[in-house]
TORKE-423865 format. One record per residue (C-alpha): residue number from 1; x, y, z. Coordinates in steps of 0.1 Angstrom, whole numbers, plus 5000, padded with zeros to 4 digits. Example, Ala and Ser with C-alpha at 12.3 -4.5 7.8 and 13.67 -1.06 7.14 Angstrom:
2
<site resi="1" east="5123" north="4955" up="5078"/>
<site resi="2" east="5137" north="4989" up="5071"/>
END
This chain:
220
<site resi="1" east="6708" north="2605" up="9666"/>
<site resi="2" east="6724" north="2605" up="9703"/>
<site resi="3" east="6701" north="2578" up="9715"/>
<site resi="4" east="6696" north="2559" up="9687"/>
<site resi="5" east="6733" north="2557" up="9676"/>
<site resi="6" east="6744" north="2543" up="9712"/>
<site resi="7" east="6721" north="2514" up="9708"/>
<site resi="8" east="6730" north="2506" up="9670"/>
<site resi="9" east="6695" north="2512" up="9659"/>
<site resi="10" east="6703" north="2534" up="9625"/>
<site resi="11" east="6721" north="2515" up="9599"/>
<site resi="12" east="6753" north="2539" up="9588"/>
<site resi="13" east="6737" north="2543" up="9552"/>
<site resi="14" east="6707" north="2558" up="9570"/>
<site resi="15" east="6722" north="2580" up="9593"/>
<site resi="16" east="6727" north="2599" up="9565"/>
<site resi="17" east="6697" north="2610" up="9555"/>
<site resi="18" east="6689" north="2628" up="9588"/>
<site resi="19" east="6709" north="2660" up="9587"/>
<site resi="20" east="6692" north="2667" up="9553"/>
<site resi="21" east="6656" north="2654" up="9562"/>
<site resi="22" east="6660" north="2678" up="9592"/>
<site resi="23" east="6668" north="2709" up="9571"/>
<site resi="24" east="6641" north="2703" up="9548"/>
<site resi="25" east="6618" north="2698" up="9579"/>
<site resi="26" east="6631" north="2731" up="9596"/>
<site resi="27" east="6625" north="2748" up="9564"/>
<site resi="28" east="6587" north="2735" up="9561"/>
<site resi="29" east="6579" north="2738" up="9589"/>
<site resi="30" east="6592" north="2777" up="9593"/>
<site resi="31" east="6578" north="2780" up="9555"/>
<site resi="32" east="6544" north="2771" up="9570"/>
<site resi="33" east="6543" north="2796" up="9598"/>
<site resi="34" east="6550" north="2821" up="9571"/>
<site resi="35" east="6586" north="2824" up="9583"/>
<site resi="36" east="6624" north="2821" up="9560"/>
<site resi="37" east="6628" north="2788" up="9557"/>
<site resi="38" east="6667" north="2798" up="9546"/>
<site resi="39" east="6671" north="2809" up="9583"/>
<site resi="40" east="6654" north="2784" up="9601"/>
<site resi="41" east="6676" north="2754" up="9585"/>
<site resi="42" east="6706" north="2774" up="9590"/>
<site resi="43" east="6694" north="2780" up="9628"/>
<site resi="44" east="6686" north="2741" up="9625"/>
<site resi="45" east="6718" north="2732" up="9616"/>
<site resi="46" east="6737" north="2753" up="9645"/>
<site resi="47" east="6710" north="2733" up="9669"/>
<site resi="48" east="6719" north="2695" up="9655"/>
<site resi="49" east="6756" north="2703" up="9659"/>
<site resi="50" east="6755" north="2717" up="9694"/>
<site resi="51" east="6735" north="2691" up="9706"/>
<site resi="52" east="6753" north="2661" up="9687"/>
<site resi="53" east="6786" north="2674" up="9708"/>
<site resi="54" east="6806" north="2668" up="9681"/>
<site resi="55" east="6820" north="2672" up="9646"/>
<site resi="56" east="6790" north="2659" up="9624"/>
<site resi="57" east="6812" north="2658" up="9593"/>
<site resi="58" east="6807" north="2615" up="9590"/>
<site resi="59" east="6771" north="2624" up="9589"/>
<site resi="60" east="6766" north="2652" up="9561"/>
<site resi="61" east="6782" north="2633" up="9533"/>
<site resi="62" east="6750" north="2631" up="9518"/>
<site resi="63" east="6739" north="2666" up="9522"/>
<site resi="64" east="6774" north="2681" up="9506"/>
<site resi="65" east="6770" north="2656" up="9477"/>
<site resi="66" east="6734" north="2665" up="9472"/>
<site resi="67" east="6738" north="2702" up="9477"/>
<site resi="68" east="6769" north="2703" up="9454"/>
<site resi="69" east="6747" north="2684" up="9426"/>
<site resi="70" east="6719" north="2716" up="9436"/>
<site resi="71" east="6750" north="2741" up="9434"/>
<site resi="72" east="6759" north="2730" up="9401"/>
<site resi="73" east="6724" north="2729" up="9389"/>
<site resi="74" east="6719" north="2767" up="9402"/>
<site resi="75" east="6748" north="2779" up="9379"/>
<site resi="76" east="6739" north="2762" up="9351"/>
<site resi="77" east="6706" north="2775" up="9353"/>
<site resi="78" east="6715" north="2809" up="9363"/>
<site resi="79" east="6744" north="2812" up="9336"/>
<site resi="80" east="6713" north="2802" up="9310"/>
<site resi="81" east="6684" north="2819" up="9322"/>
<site resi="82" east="6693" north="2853" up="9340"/>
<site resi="83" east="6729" north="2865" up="9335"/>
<site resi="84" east="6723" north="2867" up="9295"/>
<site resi="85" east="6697" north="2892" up="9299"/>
<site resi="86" east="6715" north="2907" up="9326"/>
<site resi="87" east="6748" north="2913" up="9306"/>
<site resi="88" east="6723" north="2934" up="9281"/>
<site resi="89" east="6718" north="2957" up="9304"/>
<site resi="90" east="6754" north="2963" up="9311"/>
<site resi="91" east="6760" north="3001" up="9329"/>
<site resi="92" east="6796" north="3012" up="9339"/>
<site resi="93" east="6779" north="3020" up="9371"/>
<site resi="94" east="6770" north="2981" up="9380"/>
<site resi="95" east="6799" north="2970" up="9369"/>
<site resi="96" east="6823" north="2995" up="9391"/>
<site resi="97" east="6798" north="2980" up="9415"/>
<site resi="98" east="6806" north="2944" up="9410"/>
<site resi="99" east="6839" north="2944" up="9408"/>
<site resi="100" east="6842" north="2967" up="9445"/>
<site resi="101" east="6820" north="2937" up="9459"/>
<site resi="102" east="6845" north="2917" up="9450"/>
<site resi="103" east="6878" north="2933" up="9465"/>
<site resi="104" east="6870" north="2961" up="9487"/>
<site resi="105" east="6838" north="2949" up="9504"/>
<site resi="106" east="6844" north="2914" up="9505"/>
<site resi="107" east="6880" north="2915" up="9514"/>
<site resi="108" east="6884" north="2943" up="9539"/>
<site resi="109" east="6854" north="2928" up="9560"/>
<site resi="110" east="6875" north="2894" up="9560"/>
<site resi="111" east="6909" north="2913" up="9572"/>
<site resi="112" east="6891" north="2925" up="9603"/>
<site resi="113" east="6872" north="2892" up="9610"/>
<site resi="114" east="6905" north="2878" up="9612"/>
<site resi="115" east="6921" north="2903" up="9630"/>
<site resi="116" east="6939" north="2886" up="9662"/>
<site resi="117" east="6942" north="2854" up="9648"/>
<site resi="118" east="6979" north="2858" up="9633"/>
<site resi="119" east="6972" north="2847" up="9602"/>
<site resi="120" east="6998" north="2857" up="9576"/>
<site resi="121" east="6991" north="2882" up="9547"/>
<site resi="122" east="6994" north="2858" up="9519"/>
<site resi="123" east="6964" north="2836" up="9543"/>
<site resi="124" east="6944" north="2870" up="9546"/>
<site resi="125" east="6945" north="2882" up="9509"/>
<site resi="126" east="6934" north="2840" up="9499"/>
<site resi="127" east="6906" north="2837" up="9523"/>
<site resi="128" east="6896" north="2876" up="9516"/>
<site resi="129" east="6894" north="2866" up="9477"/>
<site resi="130" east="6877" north="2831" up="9478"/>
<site resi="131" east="6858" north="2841" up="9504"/>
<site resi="132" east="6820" north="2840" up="9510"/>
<site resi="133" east="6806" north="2829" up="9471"/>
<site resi="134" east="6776" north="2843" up="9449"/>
<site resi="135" east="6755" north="2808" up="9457"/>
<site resi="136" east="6738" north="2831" up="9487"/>
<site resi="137" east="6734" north="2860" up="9465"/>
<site resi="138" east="6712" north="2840" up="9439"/>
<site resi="139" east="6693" north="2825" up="9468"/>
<site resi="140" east="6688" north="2860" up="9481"/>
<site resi="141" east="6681" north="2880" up="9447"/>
<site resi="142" east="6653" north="2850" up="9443"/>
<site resi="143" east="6638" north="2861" up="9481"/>
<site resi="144" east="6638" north="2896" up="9467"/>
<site resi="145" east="6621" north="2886" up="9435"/>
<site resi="146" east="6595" north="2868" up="9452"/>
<site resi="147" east="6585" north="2880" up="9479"/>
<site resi="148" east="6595" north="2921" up="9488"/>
<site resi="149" east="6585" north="2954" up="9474"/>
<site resi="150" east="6615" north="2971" up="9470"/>
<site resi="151" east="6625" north="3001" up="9454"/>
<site resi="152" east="6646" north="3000" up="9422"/>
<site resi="153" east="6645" north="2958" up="9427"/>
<site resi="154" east="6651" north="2955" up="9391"/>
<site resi="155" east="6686" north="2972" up="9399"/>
<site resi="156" east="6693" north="2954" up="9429"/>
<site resi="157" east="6685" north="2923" up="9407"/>
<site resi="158" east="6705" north="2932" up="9383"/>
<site resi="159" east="6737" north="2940" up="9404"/>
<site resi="160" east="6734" north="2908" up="9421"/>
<site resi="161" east="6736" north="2890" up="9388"/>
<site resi="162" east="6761" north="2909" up="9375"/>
<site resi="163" east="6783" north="2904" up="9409"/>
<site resi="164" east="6780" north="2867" up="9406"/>
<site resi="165" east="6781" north="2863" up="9367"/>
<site resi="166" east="6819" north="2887" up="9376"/>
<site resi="167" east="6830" north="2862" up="9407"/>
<site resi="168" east="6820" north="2829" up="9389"/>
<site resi="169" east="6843" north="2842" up="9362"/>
<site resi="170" east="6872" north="2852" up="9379"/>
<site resi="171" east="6874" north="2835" up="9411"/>
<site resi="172" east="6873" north="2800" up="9387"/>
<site resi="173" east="6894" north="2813" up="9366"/>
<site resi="174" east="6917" north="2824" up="9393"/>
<site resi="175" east="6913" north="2792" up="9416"/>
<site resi="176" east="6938" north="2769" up="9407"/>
<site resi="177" east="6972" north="2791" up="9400"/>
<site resi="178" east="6962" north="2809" up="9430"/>
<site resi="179" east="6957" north="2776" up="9456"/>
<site resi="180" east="6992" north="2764" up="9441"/>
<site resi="181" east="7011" north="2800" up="9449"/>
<site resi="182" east="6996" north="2800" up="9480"/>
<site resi="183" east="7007" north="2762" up="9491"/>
<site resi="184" east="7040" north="2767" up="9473"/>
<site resi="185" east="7043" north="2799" up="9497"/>
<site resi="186" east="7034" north="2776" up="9528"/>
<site resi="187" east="7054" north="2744" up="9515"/>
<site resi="188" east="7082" north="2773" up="9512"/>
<site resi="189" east="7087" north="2778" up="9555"/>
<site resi="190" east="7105" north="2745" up="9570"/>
<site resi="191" east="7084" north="2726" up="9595"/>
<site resi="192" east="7095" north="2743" up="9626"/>
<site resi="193" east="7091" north="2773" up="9611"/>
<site resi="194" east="7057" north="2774" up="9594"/>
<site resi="195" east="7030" north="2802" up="9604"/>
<site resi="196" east="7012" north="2791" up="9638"/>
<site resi="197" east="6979" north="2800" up="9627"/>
<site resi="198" east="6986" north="2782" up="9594"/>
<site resi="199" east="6994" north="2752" up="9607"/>
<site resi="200" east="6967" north="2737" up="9628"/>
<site resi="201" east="6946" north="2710" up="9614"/>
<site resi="202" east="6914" north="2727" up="9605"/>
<site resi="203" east="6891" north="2705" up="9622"/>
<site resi="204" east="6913" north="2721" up="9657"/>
<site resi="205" east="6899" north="2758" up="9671"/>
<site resi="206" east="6932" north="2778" up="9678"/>
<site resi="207" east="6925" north="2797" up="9709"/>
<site resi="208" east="6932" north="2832" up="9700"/>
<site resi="209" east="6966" north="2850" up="9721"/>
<site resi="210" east="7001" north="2847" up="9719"/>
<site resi="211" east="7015" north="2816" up="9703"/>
<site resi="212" east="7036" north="2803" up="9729"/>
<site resi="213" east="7003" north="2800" up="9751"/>
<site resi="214" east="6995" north="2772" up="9727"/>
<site resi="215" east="7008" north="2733" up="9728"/>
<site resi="216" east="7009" north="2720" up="9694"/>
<site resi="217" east="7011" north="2687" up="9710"/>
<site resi="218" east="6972" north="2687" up="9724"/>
<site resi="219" east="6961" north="2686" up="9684"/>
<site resi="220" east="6993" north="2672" up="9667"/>
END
């Protein structure tokens, strides 16, 4: 990409196809040598970015459009195929368990990840309650299906499913009344005022320390 792109040799529409063609290659080749081919694209990924130097975001438009197409897909096929069965095998026990994935361990782990950055509450309680989604956890439950030995998988299986079928339904039910609160809440503070951590353009890495060690100027 480096070399190639500084003498004009890849034609723009084609440059897309490399971040993808490189994950699926990572994940083939790791596959081969009877390694997860999950991690090895994600480790591929990290690699392509650090050595490209820069934000790759004009490159991956194919890859998010293609892998929100799969996304879809996934749900639809999951909602059909293994959260109906799932749901008959309802216990109160799973379901206390699904809904403390979704607030306690989710969000708590998400305050103290963002401990230091001086993120407001209202930015704390949003990121803790969209955060990480239940695409990972199908991926994950289909690795366990597959390919372990595991005790009581059928009620690890069954959880997971349960978890996601819970997060798809509220956190989309939730999304859009919750995204306008929180940007009438940030809309609310004038200009000069607004939270630090709040307002740098997300592409820009705040440096973490007090706020007057940081010139809004250098990304503004």
């Amino acid at each position: 990409m480096i070399q190639a792109g500084r003498r004009d040799l890849i034609a723009p529409a084609w440059r897309q196809v490399i971040p993808a063609a490189g994950a699926a290659l990572a994940y083939g080749i790791a596959s081969a040598l009877d390694g997860s081919g999950f991690i090895a694209a994600f480790v591929g990924g990290i690699a392509f970015r650090l050595t490209l130097g820069r934000d790759p975001g004009d490159l991956n438009q194919l890859a998010e459009q293609v892998g929100n197409v799969l996304s879809g897909v996934t749900f639809v096929l999951f909602g059909a195929i293994l959260l109906g069965p799932a749901l008959g095998e309802l216990r109160w026990d799973l379901a206390l368990y699904a809904a403390l994935s979704l607030t306690v361990v989710r969000m708590v782990p998400v305050a103290i990840a963002m401990w230091g950055s001086r993120a407001r509450a209202p930015t704390v309680a949003f990121l803790g309650w969209f955060g990480p989604r239940g695409l990972a956890s199908i991926v994950f439950a289909v690795i366990l299906v597959e390919e372990s030995q595991t005790a009581h998988e059928h009620q690890i299986v069954l959880a997971i499913y349960l978890t996601v079928g819970l997060s798809v339904f509220l956190h989309g039910l939730s999304a859009a009344p919750l995204a306008e609160r929180y940007g009438r809440w940030y809309a609310h503070h004038p200009r000069d005022k607004r939270p630090p951590m709040e307002s740098v353009p997300a592409e820009i890495g705040r440096p973490r320390g007090p706020v007057d060690d940081w010139d809004e100027s250098e990304c503004c």
